[in-house]
PAGU-888780 format. One line per 4 residues: number of its first residue (from 1); their letters; for each residue x, y, z of N, C-alpha, C, O, CB. Coordinates in nm, 3 decimals, padded with zeros to 5 digits. Glycine has a CB too. Layout:
REM PAGU-888780
NUM> a> X:Y:Z:X:Y:Z:X:Y:Z:X:Y:Z:X:Y:Z | ...
REM end
This chain:
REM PAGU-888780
1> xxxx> -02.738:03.372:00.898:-02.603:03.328:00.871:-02.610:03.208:00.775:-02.699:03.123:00.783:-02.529:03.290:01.003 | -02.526:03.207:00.696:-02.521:03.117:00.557:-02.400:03.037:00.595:-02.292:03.089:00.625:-02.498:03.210:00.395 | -02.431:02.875:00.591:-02.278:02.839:00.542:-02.256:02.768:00.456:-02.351:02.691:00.457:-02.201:02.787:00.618 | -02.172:02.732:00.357:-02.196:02.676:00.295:-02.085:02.535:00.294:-01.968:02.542:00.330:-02.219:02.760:00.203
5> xxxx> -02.162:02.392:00.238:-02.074:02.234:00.274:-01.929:02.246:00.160:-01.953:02.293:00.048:-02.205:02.047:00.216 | -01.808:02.211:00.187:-01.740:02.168:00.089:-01.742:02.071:-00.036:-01.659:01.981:-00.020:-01.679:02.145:00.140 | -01.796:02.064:-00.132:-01.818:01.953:-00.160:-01.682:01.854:-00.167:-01.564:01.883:-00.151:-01.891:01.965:-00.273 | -01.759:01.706:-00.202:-01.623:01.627:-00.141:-01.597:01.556:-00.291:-01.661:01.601:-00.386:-01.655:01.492:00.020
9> xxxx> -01.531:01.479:-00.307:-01.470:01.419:-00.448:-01.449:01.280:-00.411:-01.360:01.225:-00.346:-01.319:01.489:-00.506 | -01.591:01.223:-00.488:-01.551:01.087:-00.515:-01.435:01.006:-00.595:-01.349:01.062:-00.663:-01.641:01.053:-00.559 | -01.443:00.895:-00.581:-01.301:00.801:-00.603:-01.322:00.816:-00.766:-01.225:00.834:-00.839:-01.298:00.604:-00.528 | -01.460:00.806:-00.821:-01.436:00.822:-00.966:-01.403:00.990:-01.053:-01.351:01.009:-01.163:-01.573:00.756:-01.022
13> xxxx> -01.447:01.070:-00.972:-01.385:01.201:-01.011:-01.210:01.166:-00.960:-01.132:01.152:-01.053:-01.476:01.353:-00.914 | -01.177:01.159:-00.874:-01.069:01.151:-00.831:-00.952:01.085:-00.959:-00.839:01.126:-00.986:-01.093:01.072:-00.700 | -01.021:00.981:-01.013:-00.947:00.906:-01.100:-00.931:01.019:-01.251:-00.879:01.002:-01.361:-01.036:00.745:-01.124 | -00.984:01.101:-01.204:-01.006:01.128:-01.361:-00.880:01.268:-01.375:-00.872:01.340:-01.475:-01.214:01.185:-01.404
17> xxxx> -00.792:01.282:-01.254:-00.686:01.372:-01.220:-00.567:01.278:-01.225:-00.462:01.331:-01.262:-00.706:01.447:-01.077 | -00.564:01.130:-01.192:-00.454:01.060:-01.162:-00.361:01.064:-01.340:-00.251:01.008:-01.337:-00.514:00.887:-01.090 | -00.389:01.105:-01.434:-00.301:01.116:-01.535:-00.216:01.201:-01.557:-00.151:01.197:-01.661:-00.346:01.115:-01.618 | -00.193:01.315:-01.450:-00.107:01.397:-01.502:00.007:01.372:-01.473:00.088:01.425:-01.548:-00.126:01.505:-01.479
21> xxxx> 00.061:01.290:-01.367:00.158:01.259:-01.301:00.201:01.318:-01.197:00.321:01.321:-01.172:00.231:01.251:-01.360 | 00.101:01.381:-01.111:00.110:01.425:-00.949:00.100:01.335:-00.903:00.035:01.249:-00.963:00.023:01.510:-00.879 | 00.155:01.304:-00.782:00.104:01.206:-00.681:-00.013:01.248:-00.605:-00.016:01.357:-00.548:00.206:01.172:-00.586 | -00.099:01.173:-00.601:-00.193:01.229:-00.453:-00.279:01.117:-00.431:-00.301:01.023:-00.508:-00.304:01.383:-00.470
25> xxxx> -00.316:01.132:-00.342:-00.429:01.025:-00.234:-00.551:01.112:-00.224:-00.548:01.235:-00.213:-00.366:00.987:-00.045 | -00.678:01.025:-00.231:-00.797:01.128:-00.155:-00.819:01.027:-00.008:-00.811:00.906:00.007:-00.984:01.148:-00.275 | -00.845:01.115:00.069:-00.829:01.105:00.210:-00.976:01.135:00.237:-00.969:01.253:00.203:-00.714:01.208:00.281 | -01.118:01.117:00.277:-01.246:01.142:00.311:-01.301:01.227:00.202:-01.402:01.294:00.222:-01.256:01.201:00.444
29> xxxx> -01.241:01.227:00.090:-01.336:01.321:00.002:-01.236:01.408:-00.039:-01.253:01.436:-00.157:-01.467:01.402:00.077 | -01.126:01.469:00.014:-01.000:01.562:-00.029:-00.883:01.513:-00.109:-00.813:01.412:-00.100:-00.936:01.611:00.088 | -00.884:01.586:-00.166:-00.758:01.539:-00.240:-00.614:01.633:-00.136:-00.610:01.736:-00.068:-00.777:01.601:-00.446 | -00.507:01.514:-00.178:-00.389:01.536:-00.075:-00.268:01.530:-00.166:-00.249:01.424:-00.225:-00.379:01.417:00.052
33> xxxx> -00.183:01.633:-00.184:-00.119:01.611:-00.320:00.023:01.554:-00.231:00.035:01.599:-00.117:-00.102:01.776:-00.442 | 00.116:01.466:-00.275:00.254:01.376:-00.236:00.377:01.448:-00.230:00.404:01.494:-00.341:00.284:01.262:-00.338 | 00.423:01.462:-00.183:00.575:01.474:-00.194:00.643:01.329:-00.265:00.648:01.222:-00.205:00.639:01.501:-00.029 | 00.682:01.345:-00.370:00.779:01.238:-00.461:00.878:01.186:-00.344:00.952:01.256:-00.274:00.882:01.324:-00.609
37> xxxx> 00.862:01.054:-00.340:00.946:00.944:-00.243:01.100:00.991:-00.264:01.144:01.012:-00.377:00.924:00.759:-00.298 | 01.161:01.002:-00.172:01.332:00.977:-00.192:01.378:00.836:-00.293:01.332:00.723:-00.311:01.406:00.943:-00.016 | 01.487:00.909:-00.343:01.548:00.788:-00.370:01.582:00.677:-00.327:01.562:00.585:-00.406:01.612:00.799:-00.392 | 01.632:00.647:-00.215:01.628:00.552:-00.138:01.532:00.478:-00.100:01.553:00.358:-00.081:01.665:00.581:-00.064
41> xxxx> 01.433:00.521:-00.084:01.273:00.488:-00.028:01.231:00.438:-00.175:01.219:00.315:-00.177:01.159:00.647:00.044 | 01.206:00.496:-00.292:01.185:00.422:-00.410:01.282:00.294:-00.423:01.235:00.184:-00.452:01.202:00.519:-00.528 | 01.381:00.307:-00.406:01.483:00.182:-00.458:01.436:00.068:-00.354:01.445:-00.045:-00.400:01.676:00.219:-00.441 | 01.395:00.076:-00.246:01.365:-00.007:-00.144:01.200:-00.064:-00.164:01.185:-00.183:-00.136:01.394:00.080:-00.006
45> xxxx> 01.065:00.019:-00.215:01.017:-00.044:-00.269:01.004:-00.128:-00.376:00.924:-00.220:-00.394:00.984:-00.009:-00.260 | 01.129:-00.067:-00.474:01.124:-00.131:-00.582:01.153:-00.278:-00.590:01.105:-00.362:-00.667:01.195:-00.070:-00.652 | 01.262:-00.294:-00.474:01.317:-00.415:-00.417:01.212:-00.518:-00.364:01.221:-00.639:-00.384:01.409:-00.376:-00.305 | 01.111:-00.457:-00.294:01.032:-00.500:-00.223:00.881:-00.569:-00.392:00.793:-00.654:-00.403:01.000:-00.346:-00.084
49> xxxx> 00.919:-00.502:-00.443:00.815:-00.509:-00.590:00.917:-00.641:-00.669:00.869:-00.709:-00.760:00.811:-00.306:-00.716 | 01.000:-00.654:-00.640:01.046:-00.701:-00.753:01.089:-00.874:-00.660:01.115:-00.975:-00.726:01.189:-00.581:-00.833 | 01.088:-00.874:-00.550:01.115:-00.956:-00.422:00.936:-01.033:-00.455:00.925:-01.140:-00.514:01.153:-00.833:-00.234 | 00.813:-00.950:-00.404:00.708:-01.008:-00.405:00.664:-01.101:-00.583:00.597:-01.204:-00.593:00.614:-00.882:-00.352
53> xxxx> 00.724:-01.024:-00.692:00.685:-01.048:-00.784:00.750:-01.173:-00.819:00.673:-01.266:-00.846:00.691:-00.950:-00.854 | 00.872:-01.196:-00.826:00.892:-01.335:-00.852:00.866:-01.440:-00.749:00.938:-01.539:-00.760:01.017:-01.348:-00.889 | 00.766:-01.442:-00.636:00.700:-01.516:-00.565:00.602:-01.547:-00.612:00.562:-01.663:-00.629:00.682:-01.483:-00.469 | 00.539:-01.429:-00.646:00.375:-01.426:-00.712:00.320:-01.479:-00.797:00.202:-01.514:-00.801:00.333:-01.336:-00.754
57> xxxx> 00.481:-01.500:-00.948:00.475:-01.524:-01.072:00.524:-01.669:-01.031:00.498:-01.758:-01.112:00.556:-01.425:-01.175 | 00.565:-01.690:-00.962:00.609:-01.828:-00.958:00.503:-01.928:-00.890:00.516:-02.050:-00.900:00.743:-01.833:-00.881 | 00.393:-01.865:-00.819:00.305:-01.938:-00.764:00.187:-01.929:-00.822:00.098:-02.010:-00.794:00.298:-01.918:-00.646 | 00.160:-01.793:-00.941:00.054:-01.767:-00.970:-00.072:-01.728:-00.909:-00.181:-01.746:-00.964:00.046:-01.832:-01.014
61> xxxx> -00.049:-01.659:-00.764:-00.087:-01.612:-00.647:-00.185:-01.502:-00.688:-00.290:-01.505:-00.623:00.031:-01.568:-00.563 | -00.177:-01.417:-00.770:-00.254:-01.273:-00.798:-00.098:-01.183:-00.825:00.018:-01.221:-00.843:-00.375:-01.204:-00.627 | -00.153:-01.069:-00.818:-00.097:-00.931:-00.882:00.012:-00.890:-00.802:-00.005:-00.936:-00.689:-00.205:-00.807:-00.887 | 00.130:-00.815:-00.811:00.150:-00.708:-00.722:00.155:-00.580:-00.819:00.176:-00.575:-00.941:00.284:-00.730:-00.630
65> xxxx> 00.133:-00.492:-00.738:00.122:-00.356:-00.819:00.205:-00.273:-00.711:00.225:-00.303:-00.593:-00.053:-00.292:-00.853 | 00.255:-00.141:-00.794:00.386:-00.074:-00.725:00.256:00.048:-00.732:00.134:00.045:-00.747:00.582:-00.056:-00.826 | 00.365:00.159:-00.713:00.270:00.273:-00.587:00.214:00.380:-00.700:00.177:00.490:-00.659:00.400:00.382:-00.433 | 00.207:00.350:-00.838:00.057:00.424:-00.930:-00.064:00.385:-00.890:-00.154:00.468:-00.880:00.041:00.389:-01.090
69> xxxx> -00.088:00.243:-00.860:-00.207:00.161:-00.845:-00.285:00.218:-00.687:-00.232:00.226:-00.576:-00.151:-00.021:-00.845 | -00.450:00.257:-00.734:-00.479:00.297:-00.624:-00.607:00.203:-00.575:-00.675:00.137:-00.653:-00.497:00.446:-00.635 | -00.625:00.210:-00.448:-00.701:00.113:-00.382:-00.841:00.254:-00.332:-00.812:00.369:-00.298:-00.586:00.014:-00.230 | -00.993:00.193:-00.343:-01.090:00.228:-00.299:-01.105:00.167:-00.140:-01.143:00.053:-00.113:-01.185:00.197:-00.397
73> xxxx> -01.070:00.255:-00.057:-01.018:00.234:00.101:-01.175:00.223:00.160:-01.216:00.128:00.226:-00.906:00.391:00.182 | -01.260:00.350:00.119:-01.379:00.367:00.239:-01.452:00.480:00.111:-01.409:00.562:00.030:-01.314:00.455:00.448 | -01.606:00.416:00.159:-01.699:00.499:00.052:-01.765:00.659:00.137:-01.767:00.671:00.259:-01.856:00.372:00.000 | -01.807:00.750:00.056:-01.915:00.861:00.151:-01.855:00.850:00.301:-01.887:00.761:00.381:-02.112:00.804:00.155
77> xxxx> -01.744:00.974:00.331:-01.673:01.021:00.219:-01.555:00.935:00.116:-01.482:00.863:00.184:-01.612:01.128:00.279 | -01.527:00.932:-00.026:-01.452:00.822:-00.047:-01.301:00.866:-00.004:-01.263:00.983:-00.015:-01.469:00.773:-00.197 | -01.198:00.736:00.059:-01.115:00.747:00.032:-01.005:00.653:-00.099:-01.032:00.536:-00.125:-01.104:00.758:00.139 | -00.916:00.708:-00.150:-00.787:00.652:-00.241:-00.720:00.667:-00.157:-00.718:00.763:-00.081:-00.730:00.709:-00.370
81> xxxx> -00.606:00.506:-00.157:-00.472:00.521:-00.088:-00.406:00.410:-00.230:-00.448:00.321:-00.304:-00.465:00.452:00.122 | -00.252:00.507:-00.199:-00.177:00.403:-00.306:-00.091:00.332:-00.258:-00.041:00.432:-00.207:-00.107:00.458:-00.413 | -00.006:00.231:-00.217:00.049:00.198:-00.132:00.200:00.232:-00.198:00.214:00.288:-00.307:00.002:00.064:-00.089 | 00.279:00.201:-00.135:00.450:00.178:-00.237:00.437:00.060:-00.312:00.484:00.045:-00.424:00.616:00.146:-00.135
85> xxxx> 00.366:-00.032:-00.243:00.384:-00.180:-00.341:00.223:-00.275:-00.281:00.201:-00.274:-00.160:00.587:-00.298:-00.280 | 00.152:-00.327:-00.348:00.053:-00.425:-00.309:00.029:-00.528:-00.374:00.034:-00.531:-00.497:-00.050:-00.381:-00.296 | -00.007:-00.651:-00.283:-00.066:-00.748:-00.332:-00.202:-00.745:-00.361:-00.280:-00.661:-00.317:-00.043:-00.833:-00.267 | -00.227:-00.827:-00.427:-00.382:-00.888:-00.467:-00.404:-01.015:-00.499:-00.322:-01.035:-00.588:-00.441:-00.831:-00.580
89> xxxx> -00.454:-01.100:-00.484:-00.509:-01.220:-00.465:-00.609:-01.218:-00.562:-00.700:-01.137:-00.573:-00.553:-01.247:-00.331 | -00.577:-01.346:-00.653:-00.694:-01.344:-00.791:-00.812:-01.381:-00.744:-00.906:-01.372:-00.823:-00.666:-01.449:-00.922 | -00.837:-01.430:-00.615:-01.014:-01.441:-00.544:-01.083:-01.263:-00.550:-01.202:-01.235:-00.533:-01.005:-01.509:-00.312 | -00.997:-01.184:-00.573:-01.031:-01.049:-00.565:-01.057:-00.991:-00.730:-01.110:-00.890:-00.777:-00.903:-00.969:-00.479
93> xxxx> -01.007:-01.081:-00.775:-01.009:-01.008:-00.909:-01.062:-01.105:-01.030:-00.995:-01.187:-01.092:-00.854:-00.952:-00.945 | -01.226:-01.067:-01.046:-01.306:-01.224:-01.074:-01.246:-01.257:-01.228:-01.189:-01.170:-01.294:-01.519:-01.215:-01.077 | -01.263:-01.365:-01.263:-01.215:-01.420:-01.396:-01.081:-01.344:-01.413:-01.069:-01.288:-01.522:-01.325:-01.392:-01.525 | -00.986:-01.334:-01.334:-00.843:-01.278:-01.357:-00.858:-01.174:-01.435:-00.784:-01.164:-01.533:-00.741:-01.370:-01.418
97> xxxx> -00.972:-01.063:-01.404:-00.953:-00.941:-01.476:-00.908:-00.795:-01.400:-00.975:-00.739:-01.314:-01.081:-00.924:-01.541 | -00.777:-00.748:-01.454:-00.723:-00.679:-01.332:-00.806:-00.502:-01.389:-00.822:-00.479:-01.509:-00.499:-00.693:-01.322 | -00.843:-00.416:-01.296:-00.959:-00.357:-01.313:-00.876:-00.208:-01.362:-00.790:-00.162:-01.286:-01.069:-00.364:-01.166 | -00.911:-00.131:-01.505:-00.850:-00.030:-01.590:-00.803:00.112:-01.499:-00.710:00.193:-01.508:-00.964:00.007:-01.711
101> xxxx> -00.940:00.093:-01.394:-00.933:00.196:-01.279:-00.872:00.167:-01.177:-00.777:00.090:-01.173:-01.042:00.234:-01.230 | -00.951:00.262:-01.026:-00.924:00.202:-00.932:-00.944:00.050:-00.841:-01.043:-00.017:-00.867:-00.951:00.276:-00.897 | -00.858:00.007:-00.751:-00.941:-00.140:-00.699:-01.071:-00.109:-00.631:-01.067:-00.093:-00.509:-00.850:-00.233:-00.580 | -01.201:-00.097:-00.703:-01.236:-00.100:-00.528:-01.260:-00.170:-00.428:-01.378:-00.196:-00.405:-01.312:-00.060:-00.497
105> xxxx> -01.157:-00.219:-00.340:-01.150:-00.292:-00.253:-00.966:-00.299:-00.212:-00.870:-00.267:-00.282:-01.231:-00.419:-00.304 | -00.970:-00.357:-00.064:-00.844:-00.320:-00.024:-00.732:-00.425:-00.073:-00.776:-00.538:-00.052:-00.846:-00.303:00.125 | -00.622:-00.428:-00.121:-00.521:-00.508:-00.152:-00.482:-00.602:-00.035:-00.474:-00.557:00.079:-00.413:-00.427:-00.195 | -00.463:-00.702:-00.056:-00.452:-00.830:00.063:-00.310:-00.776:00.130:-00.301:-00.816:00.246:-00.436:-01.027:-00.015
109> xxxx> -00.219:-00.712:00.096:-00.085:-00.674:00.167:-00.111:-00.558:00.124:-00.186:-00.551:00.026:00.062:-00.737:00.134 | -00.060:-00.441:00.181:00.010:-00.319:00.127:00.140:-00.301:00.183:00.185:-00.392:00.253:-00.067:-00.196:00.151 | 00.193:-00.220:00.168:00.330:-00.221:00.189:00.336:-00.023:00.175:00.314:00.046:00.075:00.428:-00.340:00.050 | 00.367:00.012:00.286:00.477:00.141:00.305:00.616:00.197:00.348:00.682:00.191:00.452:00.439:00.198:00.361
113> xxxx> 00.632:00.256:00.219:00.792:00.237:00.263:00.834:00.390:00.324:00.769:00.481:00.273:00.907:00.189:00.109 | 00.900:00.417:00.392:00.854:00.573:00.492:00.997:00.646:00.426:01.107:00.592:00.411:00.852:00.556:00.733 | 00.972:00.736:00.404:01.072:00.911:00.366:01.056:00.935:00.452:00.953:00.922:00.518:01.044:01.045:00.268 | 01.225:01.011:00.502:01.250:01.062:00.621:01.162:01.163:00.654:01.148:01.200:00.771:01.371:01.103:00.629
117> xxxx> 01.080:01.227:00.529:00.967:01.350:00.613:00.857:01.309:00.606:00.775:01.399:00.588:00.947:01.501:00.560 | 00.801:01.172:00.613:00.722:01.136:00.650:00.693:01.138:00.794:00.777:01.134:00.884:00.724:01.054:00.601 | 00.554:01.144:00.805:00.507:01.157:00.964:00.441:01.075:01.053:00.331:01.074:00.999:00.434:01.246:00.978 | 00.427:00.995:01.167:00.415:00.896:01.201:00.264:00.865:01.189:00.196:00.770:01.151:00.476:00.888:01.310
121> xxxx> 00.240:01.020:01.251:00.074:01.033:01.242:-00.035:00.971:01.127:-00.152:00.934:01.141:00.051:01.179:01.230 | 00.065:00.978:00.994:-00.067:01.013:00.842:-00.014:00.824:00.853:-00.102:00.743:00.824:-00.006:01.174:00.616 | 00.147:00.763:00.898:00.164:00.652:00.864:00.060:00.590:00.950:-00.024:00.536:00.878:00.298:00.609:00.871 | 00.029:00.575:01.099:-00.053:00.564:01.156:-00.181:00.497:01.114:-00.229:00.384:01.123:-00.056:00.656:01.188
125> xxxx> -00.239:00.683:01.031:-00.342:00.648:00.978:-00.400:00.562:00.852:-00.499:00.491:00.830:-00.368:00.732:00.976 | -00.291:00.603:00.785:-00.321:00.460:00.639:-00.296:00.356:00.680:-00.340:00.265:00.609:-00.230:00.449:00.495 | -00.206:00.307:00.822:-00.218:00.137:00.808:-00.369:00.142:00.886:-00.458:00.071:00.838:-00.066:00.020:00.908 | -00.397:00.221:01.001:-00.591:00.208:00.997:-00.629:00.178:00.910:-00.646:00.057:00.896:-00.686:00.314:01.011
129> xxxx> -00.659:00.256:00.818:-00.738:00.277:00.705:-00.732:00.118:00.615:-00.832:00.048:00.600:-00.672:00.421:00.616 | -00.628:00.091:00.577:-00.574:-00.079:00.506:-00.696:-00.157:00.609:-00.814:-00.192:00.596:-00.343:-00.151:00.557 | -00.584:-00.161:00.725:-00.693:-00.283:00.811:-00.839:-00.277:00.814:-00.912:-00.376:00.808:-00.671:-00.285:00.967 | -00.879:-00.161:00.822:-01.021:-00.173:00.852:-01.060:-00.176:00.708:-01.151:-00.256:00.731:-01.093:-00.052:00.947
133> xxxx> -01.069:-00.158:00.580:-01.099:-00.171:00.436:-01.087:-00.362:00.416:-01.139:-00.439:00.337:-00.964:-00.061:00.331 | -00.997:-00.378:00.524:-01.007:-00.541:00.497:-00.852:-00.597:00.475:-00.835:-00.718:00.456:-01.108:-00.577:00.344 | -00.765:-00.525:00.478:-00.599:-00.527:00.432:-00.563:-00.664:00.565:-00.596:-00.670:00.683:-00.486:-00.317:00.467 | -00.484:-00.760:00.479:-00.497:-00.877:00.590:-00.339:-00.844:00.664:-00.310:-00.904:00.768:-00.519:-01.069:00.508
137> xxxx> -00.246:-00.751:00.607:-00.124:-00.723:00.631:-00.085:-00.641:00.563:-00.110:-00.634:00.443:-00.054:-00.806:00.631 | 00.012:-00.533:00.651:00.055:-00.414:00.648:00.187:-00.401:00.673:00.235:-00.413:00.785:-00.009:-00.345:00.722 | 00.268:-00.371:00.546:00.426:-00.401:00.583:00.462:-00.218:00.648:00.385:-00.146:00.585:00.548:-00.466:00.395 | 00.529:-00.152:00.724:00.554:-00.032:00.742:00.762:-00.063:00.720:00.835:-00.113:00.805:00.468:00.027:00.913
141> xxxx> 00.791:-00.028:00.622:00.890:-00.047:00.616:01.030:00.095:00.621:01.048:00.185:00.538:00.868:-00.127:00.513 | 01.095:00.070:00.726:01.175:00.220:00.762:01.347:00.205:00.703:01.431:00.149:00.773:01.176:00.252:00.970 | 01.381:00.269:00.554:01.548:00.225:00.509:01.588:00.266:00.592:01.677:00.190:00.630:01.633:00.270:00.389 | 01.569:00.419:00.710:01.714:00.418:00.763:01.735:00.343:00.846:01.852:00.321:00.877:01.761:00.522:00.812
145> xxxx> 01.620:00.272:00.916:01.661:00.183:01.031:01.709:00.055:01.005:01.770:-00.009:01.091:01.559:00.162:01.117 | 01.682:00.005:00.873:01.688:-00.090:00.822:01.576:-00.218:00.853:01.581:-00.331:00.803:01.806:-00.107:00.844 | 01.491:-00.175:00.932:01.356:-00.265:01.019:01.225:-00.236:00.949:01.204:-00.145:00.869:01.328:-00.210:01.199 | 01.129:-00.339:00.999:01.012:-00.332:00.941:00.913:-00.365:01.013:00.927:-00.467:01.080:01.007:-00.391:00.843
149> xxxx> 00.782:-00.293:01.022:00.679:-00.313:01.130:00.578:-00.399:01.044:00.588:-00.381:00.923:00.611:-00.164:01.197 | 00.494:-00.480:01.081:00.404:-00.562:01.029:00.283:-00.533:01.121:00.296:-00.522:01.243:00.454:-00.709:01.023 | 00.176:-00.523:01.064:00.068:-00.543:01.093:-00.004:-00.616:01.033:-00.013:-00.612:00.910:00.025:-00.465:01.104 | -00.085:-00.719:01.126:-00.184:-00.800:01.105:-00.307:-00.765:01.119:-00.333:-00.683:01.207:-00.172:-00.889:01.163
153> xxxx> -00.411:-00.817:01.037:-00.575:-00.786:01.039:-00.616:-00.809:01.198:-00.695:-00.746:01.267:-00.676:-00.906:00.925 | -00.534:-00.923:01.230:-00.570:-00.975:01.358:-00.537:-00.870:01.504:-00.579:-00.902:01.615:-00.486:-01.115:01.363 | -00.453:-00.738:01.478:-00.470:-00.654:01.555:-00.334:-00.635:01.596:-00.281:-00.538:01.650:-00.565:-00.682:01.645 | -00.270:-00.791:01.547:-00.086:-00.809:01.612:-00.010:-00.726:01.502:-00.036:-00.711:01.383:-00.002:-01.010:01.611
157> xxxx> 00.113:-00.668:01.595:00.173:-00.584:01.519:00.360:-00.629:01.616:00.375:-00.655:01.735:00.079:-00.394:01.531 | 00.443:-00.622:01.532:00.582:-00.674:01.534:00.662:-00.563:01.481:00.628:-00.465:01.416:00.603:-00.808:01.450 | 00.802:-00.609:01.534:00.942:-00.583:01.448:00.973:-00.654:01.388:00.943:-00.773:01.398:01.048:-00.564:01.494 | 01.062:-00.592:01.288:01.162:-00.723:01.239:01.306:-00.635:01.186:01.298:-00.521:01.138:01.076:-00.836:01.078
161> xxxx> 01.426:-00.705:01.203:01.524:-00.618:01.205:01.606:-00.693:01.110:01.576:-00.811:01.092:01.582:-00.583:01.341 | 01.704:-00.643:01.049:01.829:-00.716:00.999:01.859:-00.839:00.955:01.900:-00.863:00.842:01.902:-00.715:01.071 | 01.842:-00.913:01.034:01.868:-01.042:01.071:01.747:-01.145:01.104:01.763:-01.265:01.128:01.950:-01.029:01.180 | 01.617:-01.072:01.101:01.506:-01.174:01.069:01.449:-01.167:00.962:01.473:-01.096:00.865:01.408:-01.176:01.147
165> xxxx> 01.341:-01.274:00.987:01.285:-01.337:00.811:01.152:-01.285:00.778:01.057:-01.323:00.847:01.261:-01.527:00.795 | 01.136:-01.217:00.696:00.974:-01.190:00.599:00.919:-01.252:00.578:00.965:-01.333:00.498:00.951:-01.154:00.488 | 00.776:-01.279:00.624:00.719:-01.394:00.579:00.577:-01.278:00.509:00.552:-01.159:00.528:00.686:-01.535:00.725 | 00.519:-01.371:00.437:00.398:-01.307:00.420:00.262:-01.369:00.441:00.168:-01.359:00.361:00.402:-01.265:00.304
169> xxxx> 00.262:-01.438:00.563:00.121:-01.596:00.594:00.048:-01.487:00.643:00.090:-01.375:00.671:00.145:-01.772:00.741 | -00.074:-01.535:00.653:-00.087:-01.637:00.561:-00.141:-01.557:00.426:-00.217:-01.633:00.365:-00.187:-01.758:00.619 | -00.129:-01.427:00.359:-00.180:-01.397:00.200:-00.093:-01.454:00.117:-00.123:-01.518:00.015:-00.189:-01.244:00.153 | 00.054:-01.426:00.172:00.138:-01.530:00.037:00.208:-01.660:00.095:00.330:-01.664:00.108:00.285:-01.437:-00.050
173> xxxx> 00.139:-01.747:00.123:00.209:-01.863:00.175:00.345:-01.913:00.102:00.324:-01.916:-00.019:00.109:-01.973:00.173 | 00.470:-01.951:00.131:00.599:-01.985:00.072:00.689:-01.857:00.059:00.808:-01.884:00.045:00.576:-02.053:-00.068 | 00.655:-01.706:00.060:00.698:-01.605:00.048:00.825:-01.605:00.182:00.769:-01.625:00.290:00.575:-01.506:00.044 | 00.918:-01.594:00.193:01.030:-01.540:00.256:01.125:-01.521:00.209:01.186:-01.581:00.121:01.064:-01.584:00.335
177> xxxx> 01.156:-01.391:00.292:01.332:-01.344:00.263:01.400:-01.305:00.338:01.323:-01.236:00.404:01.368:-01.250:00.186 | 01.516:-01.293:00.395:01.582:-01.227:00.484:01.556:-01.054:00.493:01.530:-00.997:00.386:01.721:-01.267:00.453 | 01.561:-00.984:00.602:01.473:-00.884:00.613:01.630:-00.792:00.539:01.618:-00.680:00.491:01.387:-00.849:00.798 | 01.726:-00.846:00.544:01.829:-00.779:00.447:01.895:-00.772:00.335:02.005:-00.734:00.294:01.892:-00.774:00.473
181> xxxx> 01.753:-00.839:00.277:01.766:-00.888:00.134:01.672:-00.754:00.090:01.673:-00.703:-00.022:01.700:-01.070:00.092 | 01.601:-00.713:00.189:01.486:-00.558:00.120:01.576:-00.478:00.145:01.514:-00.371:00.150:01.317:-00.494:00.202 | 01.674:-00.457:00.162:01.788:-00.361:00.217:01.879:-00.347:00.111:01.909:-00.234:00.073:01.867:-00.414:00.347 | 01.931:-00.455:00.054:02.037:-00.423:-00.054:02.021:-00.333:-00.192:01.915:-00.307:-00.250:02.075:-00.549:-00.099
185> x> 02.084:-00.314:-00.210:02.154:-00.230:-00.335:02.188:-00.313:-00.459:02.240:-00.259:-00.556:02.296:-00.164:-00.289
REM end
């Protein structure tokens, strides 16, 4: 009896598909092709991109990058994850050179923003995947509920609803907003 291994697809083959304009993630070596975000769910990261960025630019903190930018999660098998929106911290990115490819290494925040056919399970698994790559915080952010789950490196994980405040300590120290300021239109 013969069997034969799948082969698997590293992060640099992987990169060399990200131009056509599919979405996809590689997940242990597979490639996983996206369902295109809702509208709503885009407008809410975008908010969330455009919220972190004039923090960032104003403190000179590092990068944020919106959800083309892909992160080198875990090597053999490799994984890519892209987030909706991430930070980076210029201690990550030596002589302030932001890298043509992928990061490899995990973004100090990521941020997911969930489509209603998203599944709890795969969300689950990419905020794993963040934390253990080294991700110091994990925004899980839900429009219809209008709430947002946080995870910390440190293992703590929260709500936040409506009426409470975003912080981002400690990767972006001074960062807050009302949690219904990522909500508006």
């Amino acid at each position: 009896m013969t069997s034969t291994a799948r082969a698997r697809m590293t992060a640099e083959h992987f990169y060399l598909l990200s131009g056509d304009g599919v979405p996809r993630e590689l997940v242990e070596g597979e490639v996983i092709e996206m369902t295109p975000a809702g509208l709503r769910s885009a407008q809410v990261a975008s908010r969330i991109n455009t919220l972190l960025g004039v923090h960032v630019d104003e403190t000179r903190a590092g990068i944020v990058i919106g959800a083309q930018g892909g992160f080198v999660l875990a090597r053999d098998p490799d994984t890519v994850r892209s987030p909706d929106v991430a930070f980076v911290s210029w201690a990550k990115l030596p002589e302030a050179q932001v890298p043509s490819s992928f990061g490899d290494f995990a973004p100090d925040l990521a941020v997911e923003v969930l489509s209603p056919t998203d599944r709890e399970t795969e969300v689950a698994r990419k905020v794993q995947e963040y934390l253990n790559a080294g991700t110091q915080l994990v925004w899980v952010v839900f429009p219809e509920m209008r709430r947002i789950r946080v995870h910390a490196a440190s293992g703590t994980m929260h709500w936040l609803d409506e009426d409470d405040t975003l912080t981002a300590d400690p990767v972006l120290p001074g960062f807050s907003c009302p949690v219904r300021e990522v909500f508006e239109i």
